[in-house]
LUMGURO-840043 format. One record per residue: x, y, z of N, C-alpha, C in turn; residue in one letter. Coordinates in steps of 0.2 Angstrom, whole numbers, plus 5000, padded with zeros to 4 digits. Last residue first. Layout:
REM residues N
XYZXYZXYZA;...
***
This chain:
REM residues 191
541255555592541455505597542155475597X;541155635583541255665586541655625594X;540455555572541055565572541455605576X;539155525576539555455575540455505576X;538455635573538755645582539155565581X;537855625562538355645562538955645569X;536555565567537055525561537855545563X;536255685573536355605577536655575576X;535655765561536355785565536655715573X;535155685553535655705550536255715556X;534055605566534255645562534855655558X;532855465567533455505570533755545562X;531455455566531855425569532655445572X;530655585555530955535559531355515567X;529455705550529855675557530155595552X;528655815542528955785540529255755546X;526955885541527455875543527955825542X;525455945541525755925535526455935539X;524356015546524355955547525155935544X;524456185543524856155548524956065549X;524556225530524356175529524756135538X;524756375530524056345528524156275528X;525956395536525556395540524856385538X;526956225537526856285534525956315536X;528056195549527456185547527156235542X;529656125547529356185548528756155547X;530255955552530256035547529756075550X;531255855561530455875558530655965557X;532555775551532155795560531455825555X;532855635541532855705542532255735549X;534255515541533555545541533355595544X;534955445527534755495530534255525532X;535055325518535255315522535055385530X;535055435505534555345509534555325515X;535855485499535455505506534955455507X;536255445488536755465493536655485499X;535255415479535655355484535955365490X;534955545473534655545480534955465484X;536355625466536155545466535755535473X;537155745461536255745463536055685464X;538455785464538255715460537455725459X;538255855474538355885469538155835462X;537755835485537355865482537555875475X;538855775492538355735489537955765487X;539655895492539655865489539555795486X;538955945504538956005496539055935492X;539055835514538455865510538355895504X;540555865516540155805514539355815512X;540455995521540655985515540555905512X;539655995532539656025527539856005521X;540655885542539755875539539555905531X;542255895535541655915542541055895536X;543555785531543055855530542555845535X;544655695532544655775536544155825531X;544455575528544855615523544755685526X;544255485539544755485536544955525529X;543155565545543755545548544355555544X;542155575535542455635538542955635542X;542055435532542255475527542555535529X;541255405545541855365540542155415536X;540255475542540755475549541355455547X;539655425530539755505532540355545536X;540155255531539755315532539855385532X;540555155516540755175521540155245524X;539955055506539755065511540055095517X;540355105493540755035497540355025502X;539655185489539555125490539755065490X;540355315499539555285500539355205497X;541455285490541655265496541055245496X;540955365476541255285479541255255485X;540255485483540055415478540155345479X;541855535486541055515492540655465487X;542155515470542355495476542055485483X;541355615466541155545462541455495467X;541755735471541255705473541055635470X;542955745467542955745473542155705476X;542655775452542855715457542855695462X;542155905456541855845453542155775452X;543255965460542755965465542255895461X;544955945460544255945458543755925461X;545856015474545855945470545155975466X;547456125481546756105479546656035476X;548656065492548156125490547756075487X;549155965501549655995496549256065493X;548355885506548955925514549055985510X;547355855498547255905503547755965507X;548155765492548055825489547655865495X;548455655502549055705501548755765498X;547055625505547455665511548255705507X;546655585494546455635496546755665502X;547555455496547655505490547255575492X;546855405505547755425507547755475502X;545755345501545655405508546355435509X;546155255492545655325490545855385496X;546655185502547055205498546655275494X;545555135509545955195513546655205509X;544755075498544555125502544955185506X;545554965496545455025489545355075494X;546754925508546354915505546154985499X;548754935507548054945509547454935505X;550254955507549954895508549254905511X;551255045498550855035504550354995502X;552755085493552355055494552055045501X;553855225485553555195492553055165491X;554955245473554055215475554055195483X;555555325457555555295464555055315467X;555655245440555455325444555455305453X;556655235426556355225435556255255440X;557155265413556555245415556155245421X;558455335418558155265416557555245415X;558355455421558055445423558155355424X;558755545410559255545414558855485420X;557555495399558255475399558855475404X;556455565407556555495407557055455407X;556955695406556655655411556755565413X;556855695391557355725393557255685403X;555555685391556055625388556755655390X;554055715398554555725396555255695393X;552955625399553155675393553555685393X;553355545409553055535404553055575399X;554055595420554355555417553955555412X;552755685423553155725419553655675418X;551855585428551655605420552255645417X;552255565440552355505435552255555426X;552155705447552655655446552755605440X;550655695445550955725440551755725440X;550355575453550055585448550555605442X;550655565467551155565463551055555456X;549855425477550055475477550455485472X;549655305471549055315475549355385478X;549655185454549655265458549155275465X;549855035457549455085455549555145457X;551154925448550954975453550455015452X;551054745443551054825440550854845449X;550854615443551654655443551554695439X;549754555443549654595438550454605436X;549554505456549354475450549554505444X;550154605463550454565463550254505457X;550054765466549654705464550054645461X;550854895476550654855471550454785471X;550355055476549954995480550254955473X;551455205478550955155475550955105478X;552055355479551555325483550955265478X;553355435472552655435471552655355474X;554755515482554455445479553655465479X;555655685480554955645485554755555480X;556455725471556555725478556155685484X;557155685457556455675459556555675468X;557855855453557855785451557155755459X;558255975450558255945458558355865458X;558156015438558556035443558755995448X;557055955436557455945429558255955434X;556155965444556455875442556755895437X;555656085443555956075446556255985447X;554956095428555856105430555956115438X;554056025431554555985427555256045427X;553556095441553656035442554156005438X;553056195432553656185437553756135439X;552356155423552856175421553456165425X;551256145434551756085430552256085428X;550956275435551256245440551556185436X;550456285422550956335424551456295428X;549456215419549956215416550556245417X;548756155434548756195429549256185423X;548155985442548756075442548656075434X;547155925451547155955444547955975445X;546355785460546755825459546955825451X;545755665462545355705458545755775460X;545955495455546255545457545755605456X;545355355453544955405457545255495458X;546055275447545655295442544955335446X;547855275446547255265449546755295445X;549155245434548655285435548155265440X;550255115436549855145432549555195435X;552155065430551655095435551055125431X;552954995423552454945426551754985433X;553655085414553155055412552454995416X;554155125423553655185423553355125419X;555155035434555155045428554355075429X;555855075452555255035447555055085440X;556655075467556455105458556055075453X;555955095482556255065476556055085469X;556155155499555955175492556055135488X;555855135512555755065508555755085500X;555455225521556055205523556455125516X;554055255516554655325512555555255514X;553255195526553555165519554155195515X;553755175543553455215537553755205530X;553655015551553955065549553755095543X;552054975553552454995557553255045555X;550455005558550955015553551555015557X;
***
């Protein structure tokens, strides 16, 4: 990359921007609140982060959710606003646009944890791996795990192969091995 996109803001009509349909960040009603007075005050300090599509002449949201939505509800907002809300573009595949979005909400605090996981999901059927995914959205093994558990899609572990277990002690024949483990898998990201 070469120069950082923030150097490239442009105003673009709200009408031609859309919604991602990965976001799994929440804010409350409280925090929004503020949000909407502090763009009432401050006015829009930061450009909301979109990808745009050229067949379409629309931008998708990939950071600035609830940015865009307080132009949206609020008309008092809009109108000092003209309609235009200001944009950094970045020029990325779905994947590491996904992986952008979960870096801003992470940098910033929480996100939904049942999105978060429909998101591994996705990625997983992109075909990205574990390693892939622990790189570039900054979570460790653990939490990759919790939440391919969460979805309960055993797809999610196809790919996974588990060392050898316990013996239990009336059935010592009975064991489980592979070829290589969750934690060999994971040694991808270490490298």
């Amino acid at each position: 990359m070469s120069k950082s996109p923030v150097y490239n803001v442009i105003a673009v009509p709200i009408e031609k921007i859309e919604p991602n349909t990965y976001n799994p960040n929440s804010v409350a009603p409280p925090e929004f609140k503020l949000l909407y007075d502090s763009i009432k005050e401050d006015g829009y300090t930061m450009p909301v982060v979109c990808y745009y599509v050229t067949s379409t002449d629309t931008y998708v949201l990939v950071d600035g959710f609830h940015r865009y939505r307080v132009m949206l509800e609020y008309p008092d907002i809009y109108e000092r606003e003209g309609g235009m809300l200001p944009v950094a573009i970045i020029d990325r595949p779905l994947e590491h646009r996904m992986a952008s979005t979960i870096r801003h909400n992470r940098a910033r605090g929480s996100h939904n944890v049942d999105l978060m996981s429909n998101i591994i999901k996705e990625l997983h059927e992109m075909g990205r791996s574990d390693a892939w995914i622990s790189k570039h959205l900054g979570m460790d093994r653990d939490e990759i795990l919790r939440l391919k558990q969460i979805t309960g899609l055993s797809a999610l572990f196809k790919d996974v192969k588990f060392g050898k277990a316990w013996l239990p002690a009336d059935e010592e024949e009975t064991t489980f091995s592979s070829e290589e483990t969750l934690d060999e898998d994971m040694e991808e990201m270490e490298e």
